[in-house]
Every structure is written in C-alpha cells, then in structure tokens.
C-alpha positions, -999 to 999 in steps of 0.1 A, spaced: -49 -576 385 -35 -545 403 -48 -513 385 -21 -485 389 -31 -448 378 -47 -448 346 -30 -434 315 -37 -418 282 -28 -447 258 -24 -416 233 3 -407 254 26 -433 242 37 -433 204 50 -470 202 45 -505 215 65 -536 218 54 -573 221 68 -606 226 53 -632 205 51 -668 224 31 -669 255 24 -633 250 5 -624 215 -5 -661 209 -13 -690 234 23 -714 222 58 -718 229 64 -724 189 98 -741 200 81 -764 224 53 -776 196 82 -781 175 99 -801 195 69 -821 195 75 -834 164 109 -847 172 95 -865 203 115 -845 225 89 -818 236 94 -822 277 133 -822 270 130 -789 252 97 -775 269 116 -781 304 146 -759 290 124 -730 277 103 -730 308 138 -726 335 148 -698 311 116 -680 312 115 -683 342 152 -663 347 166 -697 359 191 -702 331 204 -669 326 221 -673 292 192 -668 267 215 -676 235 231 -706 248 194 -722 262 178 -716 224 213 -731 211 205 -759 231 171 -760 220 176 -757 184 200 -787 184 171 -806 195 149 -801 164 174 -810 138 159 -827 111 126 -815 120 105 -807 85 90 -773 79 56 -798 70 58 -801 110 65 -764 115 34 -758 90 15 -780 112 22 -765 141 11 -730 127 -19 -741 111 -37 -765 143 -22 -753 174 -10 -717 173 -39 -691 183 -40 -656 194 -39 -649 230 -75 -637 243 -77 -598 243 -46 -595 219 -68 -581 187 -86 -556 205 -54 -544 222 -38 -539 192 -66 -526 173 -66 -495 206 -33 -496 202 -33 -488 162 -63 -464 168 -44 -443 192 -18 -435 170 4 -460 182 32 -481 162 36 -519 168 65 -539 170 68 -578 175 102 -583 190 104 -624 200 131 -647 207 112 -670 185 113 -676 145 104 -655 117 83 -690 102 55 -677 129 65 -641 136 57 -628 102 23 -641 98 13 -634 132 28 -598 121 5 -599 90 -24 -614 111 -29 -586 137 -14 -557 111 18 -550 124 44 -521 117 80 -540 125 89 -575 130 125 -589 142 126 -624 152 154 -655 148 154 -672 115 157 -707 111 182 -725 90 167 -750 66 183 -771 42 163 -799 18 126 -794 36 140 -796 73 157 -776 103 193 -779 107 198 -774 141 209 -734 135 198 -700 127 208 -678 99 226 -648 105 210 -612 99 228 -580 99 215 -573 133 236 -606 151 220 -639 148 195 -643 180 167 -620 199 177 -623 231 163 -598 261 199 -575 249 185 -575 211 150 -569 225 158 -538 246 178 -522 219 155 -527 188 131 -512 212 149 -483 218 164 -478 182 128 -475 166 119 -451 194 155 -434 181 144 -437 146 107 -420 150 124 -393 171 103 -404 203 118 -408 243 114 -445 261 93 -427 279 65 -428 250 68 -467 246 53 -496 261 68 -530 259 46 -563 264 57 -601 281 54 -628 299 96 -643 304 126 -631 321 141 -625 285 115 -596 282 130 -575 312 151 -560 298 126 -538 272 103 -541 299 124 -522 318 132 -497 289 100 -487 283 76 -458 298 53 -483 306 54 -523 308 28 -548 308 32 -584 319 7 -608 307 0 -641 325 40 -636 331 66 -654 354 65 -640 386 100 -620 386 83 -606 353 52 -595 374 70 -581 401 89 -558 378 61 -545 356 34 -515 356 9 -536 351 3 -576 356 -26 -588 340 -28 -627 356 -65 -634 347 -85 -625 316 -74 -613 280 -48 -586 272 -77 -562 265 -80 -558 301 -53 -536 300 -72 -511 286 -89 -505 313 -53 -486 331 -42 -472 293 -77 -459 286 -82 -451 249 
C-alpha cells in the first residue's frame, strides 16, 4: 500500500461505497448463480466487466440476470445467510467514518435483497441498488424499474454520488467514493478522494489510495480520524 499525504477524514462530509467485493467478501450475483449451476458462466462475465473488459455494464448484468431465472429467493436467502460476510476492516471504517461527521452511502450495481441489510448491518444513511423482479418465490430473469432508471451502473453511481453531495449543499471535493471494479470509476473519479480496495488494477492505478493487503481500516492510517 502506497501512503499518499495524510488527510483530515473530518475534512470530507460524505462517503460512497460499492457493495460486492468492496463492503463484503461476495459477488452476490456469482453465489447466485450458484444455485442455478451456472456460477463459472456468470462469475466469468462479472469478472471481464470488472475488470473494464466488457465495457457495457447494463448489457453484462442483462446477461447475467437471464442466467438466474427461476432461481428461488430460498437460494438468495441462502446465499445471505452462509456465505455473505463483511470485508475485514469495513466496520471500523465506517464506524471513523460515522464518528467524523461523515454521511454513508452504498451505491452497488448489485440488489437491494443484500444491499439493504448490509445497509442496516453497518448503520447506513442512503442505499440505491438494482431490484430484482420476483414472481411466485423465484427471479425472473429482470429487474424492476425505480424512478431513478432501472440499473446502477458506474453512470448511476457517479451521479447519485454527486446529487447527495448536491442535496447536503457540499462540493465533490468533500466526498470520498470506495471500490474495487471498473464500474466504480466513474464516482471514483468524482470524488475528492477515492479509495480502491483489493481493486482491479485499472481501478488501482486511478485511485488516491490502493489498499491491496489487509482490511479497509488501513485506510485510516492516510484519512486519520
């Protein structure tokens, strides 16, 4: 980990997360997937987009989605309850985070299923995430449309970012935005500050801080509390 200048964390007034690979240790899409038997198919998709290899982040979850049709929500409750954890380091982040004043926001390409109980879990302000269509106890194969559009892609990211900082009458300057894919850029690139954590390498490049060993409470030691 390269330190860069160290920070007042009070300085900022808002901070931004993605949710798989980033606040917990899953792809939620990819354990899903699991349960169809088509995990490597879909894991192999999600890994060339993070990577900033497919470029078109709403037609590579399209894809994905298709995949889980028929999936039951017993499976996504599964996947919740035995294999999603908290990344190492997140809580304590947070917790700095929270006592320095800061908001949170979970902004994640994922689904709502996950993102609103890992938003309850770690005491989250905001939340927007995808929400899955369901119909008799299983996945369709879509996503319900919210008045925002109907996916989080790195676009949707980077301007719910900046319309919360709009709405609590901060600049970009004041926010941080945390990830690990190429679909996180975009905010990254928004914000005053950006962290990458255990991130794809054209995510590293681009961010004020990579953290590539150890939990996300090692950040603290550049955004000191």
């Amino acid at each position: 980990m390269t330190l860069p200048a160290p920070r007042r964390l009070a300085d900022f007034r808002l901070v931004a997360f993605d949710m798989d690979s980033t606040l917990i240790t899953i792809e939620c899409i990819d354990e899903i997937a699991a349960a169809a038997g088509r995990k490597a198919e879909v894991a192999a998709i999600t890994e060339a987009a993070m990577r900033g290899e497919i470029t078109d982040y709403k037609d590579s979850l399209r894809r994905r989605l298709a995949l889980l049709r028929g999936v039951s929500v017993a499976a996504l409750e599964d996947v919740y309850a035995n294999r999603l954890q908290l990344n190492p380091g997140v809580a304590e982040f947070v917790a700095a985070c929270r006592t320095a004043g800061l908001k949170t926001l979970l902004v994640s390409g994922g689904f709502t299923f996950f993102s609103s109980r890992v938003q309850a879990l770690l005491g989250l302000d905001f939340a927007r995430a995808n929400v899955l269509e369901v119909a008799d106890g299983q996945l369709t194969g879509g996503l319900v449309p919210q008045p925002w559009g109907d996916i989080v892609d790195g676009a949707e990211k980077r301007r719910t970012l900046l319309d919360l900082a709009d709405l609590m009458g901060i600049d970009a300057a004041q926010t941080i935005a945390v990830g690990d894919g190429a679909n996180d850029l975009p905010m990254m690139r928004a914000a005053g500050f950006s962290i990458a954590f255990h991130a794809k390498p054209m995510v590293r490049a681009e961010a004020s801080l990579a953290i590539d060993q150890g939990g996300m409470d090692r950040a603290l030691q550049t955004l000191q509390p």
